[in-house]
N, C-alpha and C positions, 0 to 999 in steps of 0.2 A: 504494500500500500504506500502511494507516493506520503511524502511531510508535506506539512503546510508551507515549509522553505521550498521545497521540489515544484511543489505546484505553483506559487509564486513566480522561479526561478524559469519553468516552462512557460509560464504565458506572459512573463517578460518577453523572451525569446522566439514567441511564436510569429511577432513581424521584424524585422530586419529596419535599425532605424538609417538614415541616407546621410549624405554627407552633414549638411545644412542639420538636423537634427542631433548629430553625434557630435559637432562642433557646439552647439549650442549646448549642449550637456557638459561637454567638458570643459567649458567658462562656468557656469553654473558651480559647478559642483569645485572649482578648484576657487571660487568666490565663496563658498561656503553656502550657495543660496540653496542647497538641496532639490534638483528639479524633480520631479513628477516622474514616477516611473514609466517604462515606455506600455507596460498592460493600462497605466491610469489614462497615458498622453490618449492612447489609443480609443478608448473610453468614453474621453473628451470629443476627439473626432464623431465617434459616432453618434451620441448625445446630437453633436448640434446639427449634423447630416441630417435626423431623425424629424428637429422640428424646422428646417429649413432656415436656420438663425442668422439672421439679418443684423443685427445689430447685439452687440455680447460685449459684457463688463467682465473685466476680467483682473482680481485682485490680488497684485505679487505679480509682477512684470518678471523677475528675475532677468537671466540672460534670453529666454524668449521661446524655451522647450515649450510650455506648457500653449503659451500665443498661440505658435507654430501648428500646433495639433491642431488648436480653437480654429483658425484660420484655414487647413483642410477640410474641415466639415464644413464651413458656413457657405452660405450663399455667395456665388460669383461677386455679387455686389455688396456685401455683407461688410460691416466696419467693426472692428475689435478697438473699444475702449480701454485700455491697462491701463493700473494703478501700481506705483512702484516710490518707496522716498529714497531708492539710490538709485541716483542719473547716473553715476557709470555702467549699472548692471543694464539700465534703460536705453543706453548709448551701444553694449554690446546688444541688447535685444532687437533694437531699430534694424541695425545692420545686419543681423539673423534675418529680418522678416523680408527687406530690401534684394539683400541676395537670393533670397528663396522665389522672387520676383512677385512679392505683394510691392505694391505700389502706394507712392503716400496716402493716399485717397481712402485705401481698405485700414489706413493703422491712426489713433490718437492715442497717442504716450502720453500719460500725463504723471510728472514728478509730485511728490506730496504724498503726505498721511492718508490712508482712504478714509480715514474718519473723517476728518476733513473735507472729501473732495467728492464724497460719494453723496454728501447733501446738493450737492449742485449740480448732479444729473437727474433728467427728467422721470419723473413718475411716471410707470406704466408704458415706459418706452423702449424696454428692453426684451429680448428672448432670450435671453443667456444669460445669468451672473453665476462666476467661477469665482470662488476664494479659496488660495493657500497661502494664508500670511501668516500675523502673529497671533497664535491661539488665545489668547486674551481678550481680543478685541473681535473674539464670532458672534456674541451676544448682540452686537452692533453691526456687524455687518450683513446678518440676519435680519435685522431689523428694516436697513437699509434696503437689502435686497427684495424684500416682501414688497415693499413701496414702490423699486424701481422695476418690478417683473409684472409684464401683461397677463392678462389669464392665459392661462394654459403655457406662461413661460416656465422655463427650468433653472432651479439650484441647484449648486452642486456645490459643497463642500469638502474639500478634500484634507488630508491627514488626523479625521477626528477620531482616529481608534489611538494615534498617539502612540506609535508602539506597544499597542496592547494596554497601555497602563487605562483605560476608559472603563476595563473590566474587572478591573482591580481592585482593592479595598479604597472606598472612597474616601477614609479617613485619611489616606497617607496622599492625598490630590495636592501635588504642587497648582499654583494660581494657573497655571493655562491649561493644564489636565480637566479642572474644575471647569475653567470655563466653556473647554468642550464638550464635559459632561452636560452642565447646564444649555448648552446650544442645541444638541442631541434632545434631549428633553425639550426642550419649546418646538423643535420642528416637529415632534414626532406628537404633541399635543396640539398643536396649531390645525384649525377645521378649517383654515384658506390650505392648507397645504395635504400633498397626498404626498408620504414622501417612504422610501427605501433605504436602509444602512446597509450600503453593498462593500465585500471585505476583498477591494482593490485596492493595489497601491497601500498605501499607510489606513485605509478606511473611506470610501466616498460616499459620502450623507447627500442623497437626492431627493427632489423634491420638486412637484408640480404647482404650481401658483392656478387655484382651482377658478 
């Protein structure tokens, strides 16, 4: 019987990531941003192929793996909003999406907090909000995202199993453990929301805006 490593380790490896994507990982990951597995990238792609996503927020720019996926699924005409508060990581991202031959038109980088910068995007105009930032701050971007998502848009949340510790004895929750657990819990009680805790990548918490 495969481990739960094994089978991870397999559907990491069951698509083949290309140049533009393996380059972008390995800025990523030598910056210390941790990108997105390639089973989550992959994931991502399909999600937004599935509802045809035209316009997508997407929170934690990094070096631009996770973009990258976002921006294969979307629609031809489809614009990706990221949020990111390091402009070098958002300088190696640009250039990922550039070379991969998205064009300015399909990308808006925006540097800043997203607590900050997610209040001055439009209400109900989005089909896609993606967050892998700082787990602290999901209670809020949850918030955010309920607001910013049309009906029948899609959440996704990614890294809230936390290395496992989500399943853990709650009493020993460091503050961002906690506050995944508590984000976990509001989406999974929230009656705007239809939503799945799928055990991809570090955990992907999805979710329908009904």
């Amino acid at each position: 019987m495969s481990t739960p490593a094994g089978a991870a380790a397999y559907a990491d490896g069951y698509l083949t990531e290309d140049d533009a994507l393996s380059g972008a990982r390995a800025l990523g990951t030598s910056a210390g941003a941790h990108p997105i597995t390639p089973a989550g990238g992959a994931a991502l792609s399909v999600l937004a192929a599935t509802i045809s996503a035209r316009a997508v927020v997407e929170i934690g720019t990094g070096a631009g793996v996770s973009g990258l996926y976002l921006l294969r699924g979307m629609s031809s005409d489809g614009v990706l909003t990221t949020i990111d508060v390091d402009p070098e990581l958002q300088r190696s991202a640009r250039r990922t999406f550039l070379g991969a031959g998205y064009g300015p038109g399909r990308l808006r980088l925006i540097n800043g907090m997203a607590l900050d910068v997610l209040p001055r995007l439009t209400d109900g105009g989005y089909d896609l909000v993606v967050a892998d930032a700082v787990p602290g701050e999901y209670p809020g971007y949850l918030a955010e995202a309920i607001r910013l998502l049309r009906p029948g848009g899609v959440l996704v949340l990614e890294g809230v199993l936390d290395g496992g510790r989500v399943a853990e004895d709650a009493s020993a929750d460091a503050p961002g453990t906690a506050a995944l657990r508590e984000t976990a819990a509001l989406v999974r009680d929230d009656e705007r929301l239809l939503s799945a805790l799928l055990p991809v990548a570090d955990g992907m918490l999805c979710a329908v805006r009904r």
